[in-house]
C-alpha positions as CSV (number, residue, x, y, z in Angstrom):
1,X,114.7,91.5,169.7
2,X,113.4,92.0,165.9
3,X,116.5,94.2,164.9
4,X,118.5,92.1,166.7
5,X,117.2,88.3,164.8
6,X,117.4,90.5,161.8
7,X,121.7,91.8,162.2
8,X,122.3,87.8,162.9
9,X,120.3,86.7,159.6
10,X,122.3,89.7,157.8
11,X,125.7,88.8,159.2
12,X,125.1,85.2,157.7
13,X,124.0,86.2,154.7
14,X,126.3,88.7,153.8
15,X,128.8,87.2,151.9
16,X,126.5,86.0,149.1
17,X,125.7,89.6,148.3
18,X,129.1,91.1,147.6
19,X,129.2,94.3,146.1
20,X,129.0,95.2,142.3
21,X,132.0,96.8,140.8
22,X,132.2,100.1,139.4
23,X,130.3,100.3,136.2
24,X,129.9,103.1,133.3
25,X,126.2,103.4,133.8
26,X,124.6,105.0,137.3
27,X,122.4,102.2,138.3
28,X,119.5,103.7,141.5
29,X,117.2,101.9,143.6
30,X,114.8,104.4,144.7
31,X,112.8,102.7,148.3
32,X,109.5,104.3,148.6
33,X,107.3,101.5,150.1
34,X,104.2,103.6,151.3
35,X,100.6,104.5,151.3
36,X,99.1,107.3,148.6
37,X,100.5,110.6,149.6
38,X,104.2,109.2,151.0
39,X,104.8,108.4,147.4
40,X,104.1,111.4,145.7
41,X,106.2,113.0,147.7
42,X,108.9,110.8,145.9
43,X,108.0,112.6,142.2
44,X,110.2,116.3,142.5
45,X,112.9,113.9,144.0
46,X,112.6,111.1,141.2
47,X,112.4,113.8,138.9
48,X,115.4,115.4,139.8
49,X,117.7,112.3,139.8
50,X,116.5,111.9,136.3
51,X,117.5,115.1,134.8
52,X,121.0,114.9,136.8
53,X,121.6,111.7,135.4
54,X,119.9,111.5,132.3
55,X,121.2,108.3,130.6
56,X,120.8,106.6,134.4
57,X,118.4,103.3,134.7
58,X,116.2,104.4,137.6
59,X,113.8,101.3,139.6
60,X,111.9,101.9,142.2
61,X,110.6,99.5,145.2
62,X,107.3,100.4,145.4
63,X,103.9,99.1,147.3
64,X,101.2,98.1,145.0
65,X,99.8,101.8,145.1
66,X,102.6,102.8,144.4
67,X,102.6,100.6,141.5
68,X,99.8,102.8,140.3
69,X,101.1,106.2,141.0
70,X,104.1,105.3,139.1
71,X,102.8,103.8,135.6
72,X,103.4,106.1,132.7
73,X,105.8,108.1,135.0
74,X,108.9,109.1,132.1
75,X,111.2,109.5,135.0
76,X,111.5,105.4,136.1
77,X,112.7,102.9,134.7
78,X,111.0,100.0,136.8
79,X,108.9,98.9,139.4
80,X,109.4,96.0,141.9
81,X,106.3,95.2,143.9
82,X,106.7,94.6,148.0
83,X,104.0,92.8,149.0
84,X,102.7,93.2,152.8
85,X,104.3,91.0,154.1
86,X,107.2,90.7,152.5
87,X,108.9,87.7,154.6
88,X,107.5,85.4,152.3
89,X,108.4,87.0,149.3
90,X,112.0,88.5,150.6
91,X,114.9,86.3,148.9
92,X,112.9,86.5,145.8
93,X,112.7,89.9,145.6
94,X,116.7,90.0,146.4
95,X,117.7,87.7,143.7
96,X,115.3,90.1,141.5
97,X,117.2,93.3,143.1
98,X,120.8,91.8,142.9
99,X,120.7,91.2,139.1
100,X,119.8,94.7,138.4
101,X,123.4,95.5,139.8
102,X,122.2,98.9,141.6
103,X,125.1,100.7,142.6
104,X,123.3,103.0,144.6
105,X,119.9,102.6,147.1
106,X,118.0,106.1,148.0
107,X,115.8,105.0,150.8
108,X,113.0,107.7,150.7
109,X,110.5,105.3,153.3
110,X,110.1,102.3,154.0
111,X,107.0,100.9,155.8
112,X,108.3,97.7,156.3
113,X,111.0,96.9,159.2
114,X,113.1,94.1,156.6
115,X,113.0,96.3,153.3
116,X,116.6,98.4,154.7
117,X,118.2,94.2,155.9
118,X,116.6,94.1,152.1
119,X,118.6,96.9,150.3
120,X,121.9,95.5,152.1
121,X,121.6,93.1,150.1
122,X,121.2,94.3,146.4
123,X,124.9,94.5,146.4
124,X,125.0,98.3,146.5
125,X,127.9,100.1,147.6
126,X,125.6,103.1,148.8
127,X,122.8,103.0,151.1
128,X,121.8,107.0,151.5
129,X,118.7,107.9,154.2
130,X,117.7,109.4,156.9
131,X,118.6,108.5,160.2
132,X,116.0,108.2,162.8
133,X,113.2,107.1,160.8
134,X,114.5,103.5,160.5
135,X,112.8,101.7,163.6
136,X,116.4,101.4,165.1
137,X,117.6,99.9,161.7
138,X,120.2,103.3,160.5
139,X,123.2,100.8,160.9
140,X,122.0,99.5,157.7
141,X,122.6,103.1,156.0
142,X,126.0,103.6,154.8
143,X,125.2,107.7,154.1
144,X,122.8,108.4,156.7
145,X,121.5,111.9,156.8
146,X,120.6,114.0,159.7
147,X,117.1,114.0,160.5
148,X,115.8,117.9,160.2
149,X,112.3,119.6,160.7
150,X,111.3,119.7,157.2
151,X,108.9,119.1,154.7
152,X,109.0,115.3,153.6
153,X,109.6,116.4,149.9
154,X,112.5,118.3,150.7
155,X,113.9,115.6,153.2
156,X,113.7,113.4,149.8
157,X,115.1,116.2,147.7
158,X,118.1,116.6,150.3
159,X,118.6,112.7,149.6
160,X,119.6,112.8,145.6
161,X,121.4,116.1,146.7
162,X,124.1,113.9,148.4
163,X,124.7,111.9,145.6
164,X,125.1,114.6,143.5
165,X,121.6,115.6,141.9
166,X,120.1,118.9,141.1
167,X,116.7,120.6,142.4
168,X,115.0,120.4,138.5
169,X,111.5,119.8,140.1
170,X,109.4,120.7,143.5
171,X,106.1,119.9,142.5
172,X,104.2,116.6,142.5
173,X,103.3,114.8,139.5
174,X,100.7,111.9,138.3
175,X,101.0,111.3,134.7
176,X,97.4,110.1,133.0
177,X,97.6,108.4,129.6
178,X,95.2,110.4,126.9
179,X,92.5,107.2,127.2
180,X,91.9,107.2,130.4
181,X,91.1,110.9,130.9
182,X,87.1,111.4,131.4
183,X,85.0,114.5,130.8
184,X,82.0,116.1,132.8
185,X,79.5,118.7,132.5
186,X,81.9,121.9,132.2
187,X,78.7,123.9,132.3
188,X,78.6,123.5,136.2
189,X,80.7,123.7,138.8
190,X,82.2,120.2,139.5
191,X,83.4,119.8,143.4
192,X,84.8,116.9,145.3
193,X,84.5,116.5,149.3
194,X,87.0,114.3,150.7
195,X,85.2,113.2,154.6
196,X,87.8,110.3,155.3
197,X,91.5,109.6,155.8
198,X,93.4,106.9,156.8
199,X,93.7,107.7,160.2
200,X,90.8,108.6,162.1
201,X,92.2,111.6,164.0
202,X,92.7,114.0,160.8
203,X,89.0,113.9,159.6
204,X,86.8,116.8,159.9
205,X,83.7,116.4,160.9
206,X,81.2,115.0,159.1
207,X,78.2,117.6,160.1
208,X,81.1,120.2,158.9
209,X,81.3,118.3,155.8
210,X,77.5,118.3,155.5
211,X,76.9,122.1,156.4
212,X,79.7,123.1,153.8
213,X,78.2,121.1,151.0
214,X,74.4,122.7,151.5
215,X,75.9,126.1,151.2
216,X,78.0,125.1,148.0
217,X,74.4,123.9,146.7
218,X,73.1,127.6,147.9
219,X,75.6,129.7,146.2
220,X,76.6,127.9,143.1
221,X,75.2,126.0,140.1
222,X,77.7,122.8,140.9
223,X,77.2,119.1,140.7
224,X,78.7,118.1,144.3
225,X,80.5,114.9,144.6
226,X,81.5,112.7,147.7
227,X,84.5,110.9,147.3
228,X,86.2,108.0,149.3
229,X,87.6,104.4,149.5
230,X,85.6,101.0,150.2
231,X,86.6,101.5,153.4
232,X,85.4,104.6,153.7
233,X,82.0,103.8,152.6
234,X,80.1,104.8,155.4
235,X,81.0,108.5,155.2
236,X,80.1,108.8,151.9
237,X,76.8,107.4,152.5
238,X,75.9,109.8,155.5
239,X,76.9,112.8,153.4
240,X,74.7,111.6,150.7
241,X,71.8,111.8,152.9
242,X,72.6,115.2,154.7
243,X,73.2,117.1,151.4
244,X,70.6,116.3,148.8
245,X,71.3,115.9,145.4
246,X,75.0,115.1,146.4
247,X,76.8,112.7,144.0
248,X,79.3,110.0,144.6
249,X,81.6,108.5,141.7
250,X,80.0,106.4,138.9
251,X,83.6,104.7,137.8
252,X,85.9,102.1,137.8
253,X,87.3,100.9,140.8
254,X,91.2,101.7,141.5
255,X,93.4,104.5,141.7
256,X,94.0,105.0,138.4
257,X,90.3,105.6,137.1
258,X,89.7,107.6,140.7
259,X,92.8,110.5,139.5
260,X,90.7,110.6,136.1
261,X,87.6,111.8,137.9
262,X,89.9,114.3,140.1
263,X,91.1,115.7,137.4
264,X,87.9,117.2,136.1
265,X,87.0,118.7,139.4
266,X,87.4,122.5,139.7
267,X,87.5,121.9,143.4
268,X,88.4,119.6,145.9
269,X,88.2,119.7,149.7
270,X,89.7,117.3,151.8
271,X,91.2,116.4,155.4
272,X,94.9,115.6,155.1
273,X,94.9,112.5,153.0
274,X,96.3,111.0,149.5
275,X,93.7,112.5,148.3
276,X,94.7,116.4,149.3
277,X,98.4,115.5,147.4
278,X,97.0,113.6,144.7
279,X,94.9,117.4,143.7
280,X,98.3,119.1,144.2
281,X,100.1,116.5,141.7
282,X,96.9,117.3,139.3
283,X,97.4,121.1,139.7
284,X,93.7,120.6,140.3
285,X,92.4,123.5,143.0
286,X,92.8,122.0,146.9
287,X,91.4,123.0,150.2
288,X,93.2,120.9,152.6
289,X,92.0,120.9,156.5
290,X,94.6,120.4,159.1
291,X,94.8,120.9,162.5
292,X,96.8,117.6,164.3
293,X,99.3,117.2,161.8
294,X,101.6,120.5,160.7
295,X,100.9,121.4,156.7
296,X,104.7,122.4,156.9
297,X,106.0,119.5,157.1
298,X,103.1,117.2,155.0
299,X,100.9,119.4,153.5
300,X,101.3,121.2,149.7
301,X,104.8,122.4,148.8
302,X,105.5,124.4,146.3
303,X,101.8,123.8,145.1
304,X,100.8,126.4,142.5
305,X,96.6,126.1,143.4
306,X,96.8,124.4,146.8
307,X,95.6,126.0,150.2
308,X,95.1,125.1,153.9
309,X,93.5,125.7,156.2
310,X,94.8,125.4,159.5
311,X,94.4,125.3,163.1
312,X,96.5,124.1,166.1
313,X,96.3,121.0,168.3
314,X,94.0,121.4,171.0
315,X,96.5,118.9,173.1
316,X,99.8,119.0,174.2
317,X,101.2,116.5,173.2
318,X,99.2,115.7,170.5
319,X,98.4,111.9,171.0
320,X,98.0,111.6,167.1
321,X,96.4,107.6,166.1
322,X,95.3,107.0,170.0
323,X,93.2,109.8,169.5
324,X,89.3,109.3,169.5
325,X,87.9,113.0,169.3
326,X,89.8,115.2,167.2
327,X,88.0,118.2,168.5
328,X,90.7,120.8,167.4
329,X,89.1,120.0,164.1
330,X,86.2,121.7,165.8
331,X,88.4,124.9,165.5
332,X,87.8,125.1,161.8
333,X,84.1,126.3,160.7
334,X,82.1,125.4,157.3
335,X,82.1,129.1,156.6
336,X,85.8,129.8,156.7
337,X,85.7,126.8,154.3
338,X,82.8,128.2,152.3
339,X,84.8,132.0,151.9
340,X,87.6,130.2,150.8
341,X,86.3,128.2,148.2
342,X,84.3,130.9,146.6
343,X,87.7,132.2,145.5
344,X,88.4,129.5,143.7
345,X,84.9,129.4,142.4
346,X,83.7,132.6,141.6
C-alpha cells in the first residue's frame, strides 16, 4: 500500500521534473543515507568516481552522521542533509536537488523508503543500484544491478564501475583536520574496548569484555579505555566497575572529536559496529568480533591492520534483530582475544 501511494504521487508529479539536457560537466548524486559504518563503505567508491572523473562536481545525500564522516573529505563536492523523517522536509530537498542539475544518481543505500520516489525527481537521466535492496521500490532504478553475495564495498565499487569509473581506492577513509587531532601518553599502551552496537544481537558479552580487559591490565603497561555512545552508557559503566582502573573518554561530544581519540589508540576491539570500520578507515589496529553477521560481506576489506575473529551462528536461520541471546558469541573466548591482541601489542 506504501509503494503503491507513493507510484501515484510520482506519476503526478512527474512532469514538473523533466530531465536535464546533456551538459559538458558530469554532474553525480551519490545516495548514501545510513548509520556509521554503511557510509564508510561509500569512501573507496566516492574515491574512485573522483579520480575517473576528475573535473566532475560530486554531492552526496547524506544522514547527519554522515554529514560528519564526510567533512574535510577532498573527494565531495557537497552534502545535502535528509532528516529522519524526511516527508516533511521532501519537496524542499527536491527543489534543492533539481537545481544542481545532476545528470546521474548512484544509489549506494538508502534507509529511507521515499529517498529512491526522491532521486526520480532530481531530473537525472540515470538512476544506477542495486536491485533487491529497495523495499519493492527497483522500478524507480533506471540501471539496476544484480544483487550478488559480496562485500558491501565492492557492491558500491561495482556501482561507479557501470558508469564508467575505475577501482583507484579499496580502503576506507576519514579525513581529520590538523586541529582537531589530540595526543596521549605514547609511553603506555593506549587500548579501546568497544561493548556495544547498534543492534543488540552482535555484542559480545560483557563478562568477556571484562575478563579480556583484566588480562590486558596483567600483561601490559596500557591505559584501557571503554568506549561507547549515550546510548550505550550502561555498558561502559559496568566495564568500569569490573576492570579497575579502566578509563572512558574525557572529550567532546560527537563523532568528530570521538575519531580524534581513536586515532591515538594502538588497539581497538570491538563487536561489529561503526566503530570496527571507523579503526579500519584510521588504519588504526582492529580486532573485530563476529559471529551472527559474515565479516565477508561487512567486516574489513582490503584493511591493511584489521582482524576478526569469527565464529558461526549457533542458529539456522539466524533470526538476526529478534534475537535476545546471542549465545554463538559465547563461541569466542577472552583468551583467543587476549593471543590475538598481543600481536599487535607486543
Amino acid at each position: 500500500m506504501k509503494n503503491f501511494f507513493l507510484q501515484t504521487l510520482l506519476r503526478a508529479l512527474a512532469p514538473f521534473a523533466p530531465a536535464h539536457p546533456s551538459q559538458n560537466q558530469r554532474r553525480f548524486l551519490i545516495v548514501t543515507t545510513t548509520a556509521l559504518g554503511d557510509t564508510l563503505w561509500a569512501t573507496p567508491a566516492i574515491e574512485s568516481l573522483r579520480k575517473s572523473f576528475p573535473t566532475s562536481f560530486i554531492g552526496a545525500a547524506v544522514s547527519p552522521i554522515g554529514q560528519d564522516i564526510f567533512l574535510n573529505n577532498p573527494h565531495i563536492d557537497r552534502c545535502y542533509v535528509v532528516t529522519n523523517p524526511l516527508l516533511p522536509h521532501f519537496f524542499k530537498l527536491q527543489k534543492a536537488l533539481y537545481r544542481e542539475r545532476f545528470d546521474t544518481v548512484l544509489v549506494f543505500h538508502a534507509s529511507q523508503r521515499l529517498m529512491l520516489p526522491l532521486c526520480s525527481l532530481v531530473g537525472a537521466s540515470q538512476i544506477v543500484g542495486t536491485a533487491g535492496i529497495n523495499k519493492g521500490l527497483d522500478t524507480y532504478l533506471t540501471n539496476p544491478l544484480p544483487l550478488c553475495k559480496e562485500h558491501e564495498i565492492a557492491r558500491r565499487l561495482h556501482i561507479v564501475e557501470h558508469i564508467g569509473a575505475k577501482t583507484h581506492a579499496q580502503t576506507l577513509s576519514f579525513f581529520l583536520a590538523p586541529e582537531e587531532k589530540i595526543v596521549l601518553n605514547r609511553s603506555r599502551k593506549q587500548i579501546a574496548l568497544h561493548p556495544g552496537s547498534k543492534d543488540p544481537f552482535k555484542r559480545w558479552p560483557l563478562k568477556n569484555f571484562a575478563s579480556l580487559g583484566r588480562a590486558l591490565q596483567a600483561k601490559l603497561d596500557c591505559d584501557l579505555w571503554i568506549t561507547g555512545s549515550s546510548e550505550e552508557e550502561f555498558l561502559i559503566q559496568s566495564l568500569l566497575q569490573e576492570i579497575p582502573g579502566a578509563q572512558r573518554i574525557n572529550a567532546p561530544q560527537g563523532l568528530r572529536p570521538f575519531t580524534a581519540f581513536l586515532s591515538e589508540m594502538d588497539l581497538i576491539i570491538s563487536n561489529d559496529t561503526g566503530s570496527f570500520h571507523l579503526a579500519c578507515a584510521l588504519d588504526v589496529p582492529a580486532i573485530g568480533l563476529y559471529a551472527p553477521t559474515d565479516p565477508l560481506l561487512c567486516g574489513p576489506y582490503k584493511a591493511r591492520r584489521a582482524v576478526t575473529i569469527k565464529k558461526p551462528p549457533s542458529c539456522t536461520p539466524c533470526i538476526k534483530r529478534k534475537c535476545q541471546s546471542p549465545f554463538c558469541l559465547l563461541q569466542i573466548g577472552s583468551c583467543e582475544i587476549l593471543e590475538a591482541a598481543l600481536k599487535w601489542l607486543m
